[in-house]
C-alpha positions as YAML, in Angstrom:
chain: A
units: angstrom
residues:
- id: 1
  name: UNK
  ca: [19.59, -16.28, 26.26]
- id: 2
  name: UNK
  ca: [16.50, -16.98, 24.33]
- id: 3
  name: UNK
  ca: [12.99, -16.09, 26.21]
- id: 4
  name: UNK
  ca: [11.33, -19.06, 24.43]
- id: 5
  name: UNK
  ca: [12.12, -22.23, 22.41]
- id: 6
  name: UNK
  ca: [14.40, -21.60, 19.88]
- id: 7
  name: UNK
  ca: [12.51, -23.94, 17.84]
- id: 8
  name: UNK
  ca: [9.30, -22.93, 18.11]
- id: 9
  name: UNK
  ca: [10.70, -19.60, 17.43]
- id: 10
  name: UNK
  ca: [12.24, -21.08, 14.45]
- id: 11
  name: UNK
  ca: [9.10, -21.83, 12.88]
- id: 12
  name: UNK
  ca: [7.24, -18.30, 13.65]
- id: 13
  name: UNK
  ca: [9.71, -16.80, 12.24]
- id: 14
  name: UNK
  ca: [9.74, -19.19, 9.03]
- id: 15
  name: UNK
  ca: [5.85, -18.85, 8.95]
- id: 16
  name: UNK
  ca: [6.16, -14.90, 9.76]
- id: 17
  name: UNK
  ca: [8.68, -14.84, 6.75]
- id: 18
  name: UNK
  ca: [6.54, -16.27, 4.78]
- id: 19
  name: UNK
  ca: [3.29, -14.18, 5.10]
- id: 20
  name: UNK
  ca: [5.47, -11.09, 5.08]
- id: 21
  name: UNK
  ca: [6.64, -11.93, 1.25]
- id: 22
  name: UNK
  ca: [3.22, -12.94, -0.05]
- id: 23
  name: UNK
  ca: [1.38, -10.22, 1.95]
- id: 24
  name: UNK
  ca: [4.56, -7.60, 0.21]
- id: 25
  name: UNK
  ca: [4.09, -9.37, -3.47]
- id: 26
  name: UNK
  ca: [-0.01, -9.52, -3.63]
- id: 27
  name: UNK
  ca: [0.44, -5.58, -2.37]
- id: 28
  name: UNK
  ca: [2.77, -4.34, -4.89]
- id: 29
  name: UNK
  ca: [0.25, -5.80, -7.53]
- id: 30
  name: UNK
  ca: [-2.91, -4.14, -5.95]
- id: 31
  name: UNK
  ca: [-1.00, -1.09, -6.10]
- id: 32
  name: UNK
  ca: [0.78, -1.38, -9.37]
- id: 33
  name: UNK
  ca: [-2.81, -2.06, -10.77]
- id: 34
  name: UNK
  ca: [-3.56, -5.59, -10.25]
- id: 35
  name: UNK
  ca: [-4.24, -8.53, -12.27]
- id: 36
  name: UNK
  ca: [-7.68, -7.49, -13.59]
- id: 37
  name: UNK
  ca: [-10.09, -10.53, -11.85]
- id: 38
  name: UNK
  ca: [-7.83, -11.99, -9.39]
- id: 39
  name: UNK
  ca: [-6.17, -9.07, -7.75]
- id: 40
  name: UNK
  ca: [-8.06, -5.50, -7.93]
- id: 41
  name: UNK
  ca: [-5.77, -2.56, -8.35]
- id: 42
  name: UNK
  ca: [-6.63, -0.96, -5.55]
- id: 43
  name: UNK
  ca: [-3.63, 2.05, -3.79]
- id: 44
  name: UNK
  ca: [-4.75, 1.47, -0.51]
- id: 45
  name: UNK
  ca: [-6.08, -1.82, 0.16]
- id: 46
  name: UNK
  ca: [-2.60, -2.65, -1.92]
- id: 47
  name: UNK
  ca: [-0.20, -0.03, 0.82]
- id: 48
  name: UNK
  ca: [-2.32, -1.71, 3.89]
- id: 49
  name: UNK
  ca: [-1.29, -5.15, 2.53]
- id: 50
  name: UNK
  ca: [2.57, -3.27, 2.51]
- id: 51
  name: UNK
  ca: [2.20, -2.36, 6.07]
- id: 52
  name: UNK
  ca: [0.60, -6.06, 7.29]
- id: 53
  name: UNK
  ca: [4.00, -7.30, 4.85]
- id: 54
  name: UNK
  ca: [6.71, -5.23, 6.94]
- id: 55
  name: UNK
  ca: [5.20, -5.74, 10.36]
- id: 56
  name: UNK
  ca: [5.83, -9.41, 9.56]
- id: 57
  name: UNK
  ca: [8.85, -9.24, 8.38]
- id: 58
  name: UNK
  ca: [10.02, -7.01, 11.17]
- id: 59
  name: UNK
  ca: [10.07, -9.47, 13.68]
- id: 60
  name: UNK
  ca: [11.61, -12.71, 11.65]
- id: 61
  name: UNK
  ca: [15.20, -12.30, 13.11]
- id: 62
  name: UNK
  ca: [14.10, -11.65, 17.23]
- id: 63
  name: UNK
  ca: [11.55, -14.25, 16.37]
- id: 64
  name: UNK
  ca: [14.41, -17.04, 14.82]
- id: 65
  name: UNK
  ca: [16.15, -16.20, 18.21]
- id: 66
  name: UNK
  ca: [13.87, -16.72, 20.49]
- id: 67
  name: UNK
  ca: [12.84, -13.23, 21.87]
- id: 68
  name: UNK
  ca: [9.81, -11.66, 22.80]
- id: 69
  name: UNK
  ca: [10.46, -8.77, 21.04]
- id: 70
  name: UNK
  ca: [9.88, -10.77, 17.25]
- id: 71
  name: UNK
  ca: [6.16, -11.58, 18.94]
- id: 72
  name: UNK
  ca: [4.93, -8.37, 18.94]
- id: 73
  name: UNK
  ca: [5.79, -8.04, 15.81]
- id: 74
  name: UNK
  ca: [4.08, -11.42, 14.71]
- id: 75
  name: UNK
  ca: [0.74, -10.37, 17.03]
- id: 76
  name: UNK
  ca: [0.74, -6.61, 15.41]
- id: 77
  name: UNK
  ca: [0.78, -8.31, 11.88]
- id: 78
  name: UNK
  ca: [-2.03, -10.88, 12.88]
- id: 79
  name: UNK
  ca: [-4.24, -7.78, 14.17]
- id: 80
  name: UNK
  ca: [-3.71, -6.11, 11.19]
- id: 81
  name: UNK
  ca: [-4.19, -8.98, 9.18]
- id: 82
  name: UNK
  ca: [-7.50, -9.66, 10.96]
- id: 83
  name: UNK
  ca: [-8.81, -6.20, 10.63]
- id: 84
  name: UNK
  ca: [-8.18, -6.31, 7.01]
- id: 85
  name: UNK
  ca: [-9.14, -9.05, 6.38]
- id: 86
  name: UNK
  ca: [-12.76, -8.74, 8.43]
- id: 87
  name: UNK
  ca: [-13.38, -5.77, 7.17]
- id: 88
  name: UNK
  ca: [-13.46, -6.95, 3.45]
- id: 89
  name: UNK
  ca: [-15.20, -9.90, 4.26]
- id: 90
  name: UNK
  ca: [-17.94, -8.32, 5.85]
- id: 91
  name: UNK
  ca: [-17.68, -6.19, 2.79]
- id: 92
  name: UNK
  ca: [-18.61, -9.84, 0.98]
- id: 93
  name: UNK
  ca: [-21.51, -10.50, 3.28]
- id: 94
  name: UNK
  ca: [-23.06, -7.04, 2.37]
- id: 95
  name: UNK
  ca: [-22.75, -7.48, -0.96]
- id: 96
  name: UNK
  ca: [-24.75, -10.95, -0.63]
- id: 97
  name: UNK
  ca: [-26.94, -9.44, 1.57]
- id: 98
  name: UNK
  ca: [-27.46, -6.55, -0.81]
- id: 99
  name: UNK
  ca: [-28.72, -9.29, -3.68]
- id: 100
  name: UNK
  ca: [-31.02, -11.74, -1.37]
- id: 101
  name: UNK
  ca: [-32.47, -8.11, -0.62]
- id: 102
  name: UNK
  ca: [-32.72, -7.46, -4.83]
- id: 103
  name: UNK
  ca: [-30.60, -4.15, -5.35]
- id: 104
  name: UNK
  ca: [-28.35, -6.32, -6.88]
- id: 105
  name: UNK
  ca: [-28.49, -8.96, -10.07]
- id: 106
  name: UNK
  ca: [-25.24, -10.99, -8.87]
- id: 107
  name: UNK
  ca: [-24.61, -12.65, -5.85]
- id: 108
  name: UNK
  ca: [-20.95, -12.84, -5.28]
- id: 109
  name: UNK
  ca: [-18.91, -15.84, -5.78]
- id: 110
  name: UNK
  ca: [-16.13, -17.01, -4.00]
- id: 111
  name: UNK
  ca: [-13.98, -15.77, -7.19]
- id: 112
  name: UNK
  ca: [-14.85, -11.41, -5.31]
- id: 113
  name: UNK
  ca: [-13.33, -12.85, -2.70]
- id: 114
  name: UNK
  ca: [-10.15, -10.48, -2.70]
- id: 115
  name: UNK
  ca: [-6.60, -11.45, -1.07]
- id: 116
  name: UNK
  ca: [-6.52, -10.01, 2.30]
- id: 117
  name: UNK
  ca: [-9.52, -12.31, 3.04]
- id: 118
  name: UNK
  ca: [-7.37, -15.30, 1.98]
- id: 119
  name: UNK
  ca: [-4.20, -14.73, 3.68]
- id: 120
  name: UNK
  ca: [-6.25, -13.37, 6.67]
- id: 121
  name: UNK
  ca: [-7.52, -17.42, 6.82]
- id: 122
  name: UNK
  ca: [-3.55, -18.00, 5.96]
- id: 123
  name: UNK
  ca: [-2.45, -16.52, 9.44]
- id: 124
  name: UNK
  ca: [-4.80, -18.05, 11.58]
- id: 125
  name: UNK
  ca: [-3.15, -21.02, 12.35]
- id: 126
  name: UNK
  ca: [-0.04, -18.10, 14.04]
- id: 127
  name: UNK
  ca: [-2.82, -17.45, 16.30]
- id: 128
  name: UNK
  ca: [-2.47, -19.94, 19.03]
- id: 129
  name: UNK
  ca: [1.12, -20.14, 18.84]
- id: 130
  name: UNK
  ca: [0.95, -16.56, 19.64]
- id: 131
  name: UNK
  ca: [-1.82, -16.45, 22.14]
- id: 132
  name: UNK
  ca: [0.31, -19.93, 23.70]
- id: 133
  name: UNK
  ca: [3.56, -17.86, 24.05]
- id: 134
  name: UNK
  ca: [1.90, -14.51, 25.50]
- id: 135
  name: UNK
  ca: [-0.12, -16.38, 28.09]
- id: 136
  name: UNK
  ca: [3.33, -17.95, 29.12]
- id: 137
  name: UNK
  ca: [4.80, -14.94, 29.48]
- id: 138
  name: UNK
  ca: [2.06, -13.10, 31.39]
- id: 139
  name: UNK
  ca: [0.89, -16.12, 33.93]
...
């Protein structure tokens, strides 16, 4: 017996499956050495992005059925997401902060803006789905 709508589950777990596959592709290319502009080769930002990826895809088949166990695994992947992608946009507002200051002669465009800040703004919209199933099952 399901502990929540099988279709609402249904599309978690299509939207969980989804993040978990670009979240695994964009981190093997940060870690195989990246695109040059787009996607920085970078080993750990590219293994974190590999973690966020697997805690996603974790939860796709308790989430399809309807059980609270595939929601942790959605919430732990949309904490993770969020603290990855905070951290490098705050890493963004320094940087701009460090030019209207003058140590530096660029001000970043939205083109530095690296991928863990995009599919951070790509999970969001899991948020209140998640938050809306958790309250249910605490209250």
């Amino acid at each position: 017996m399901p502990d929540f709508d099988l279709g609402t589950g249904k599309r978690l777990a299509s939207y969980s499956l989804v993040l978990g596959i670009v979240y695994l592709v964009f981190g093997l290319i940060e870690v195989f050495g990246g695109t040059g502009e787009t996607i920085p080769g970078d080993v750990f930002g590219g293994l974190a992005l590999l973690v966020i990826a697997s805690t996603y895809l974790n939860g796709v088949v308790e989430l399809s059925n309807g059980e609270h166990r595939g929601l942790s695994f959605l919430i732990g992947g949309l904490l993770l997401s969020a603290v990855f992608g905070v951290l490098y946009l705050l890493s963004i507002c320094a940087d701009g902060l460090e030019y209207l200051i003058g140590g530096a002669d660029t001000f970043p465009v939205i083109a530095d803006i690296r991928p863990e800040i995009w599919l951070f703004l790509a999970s969001l919209p899991l948020v209140y789905q998640a938050w809306k199933l958790t309250r249910d099952l605490i209250w």
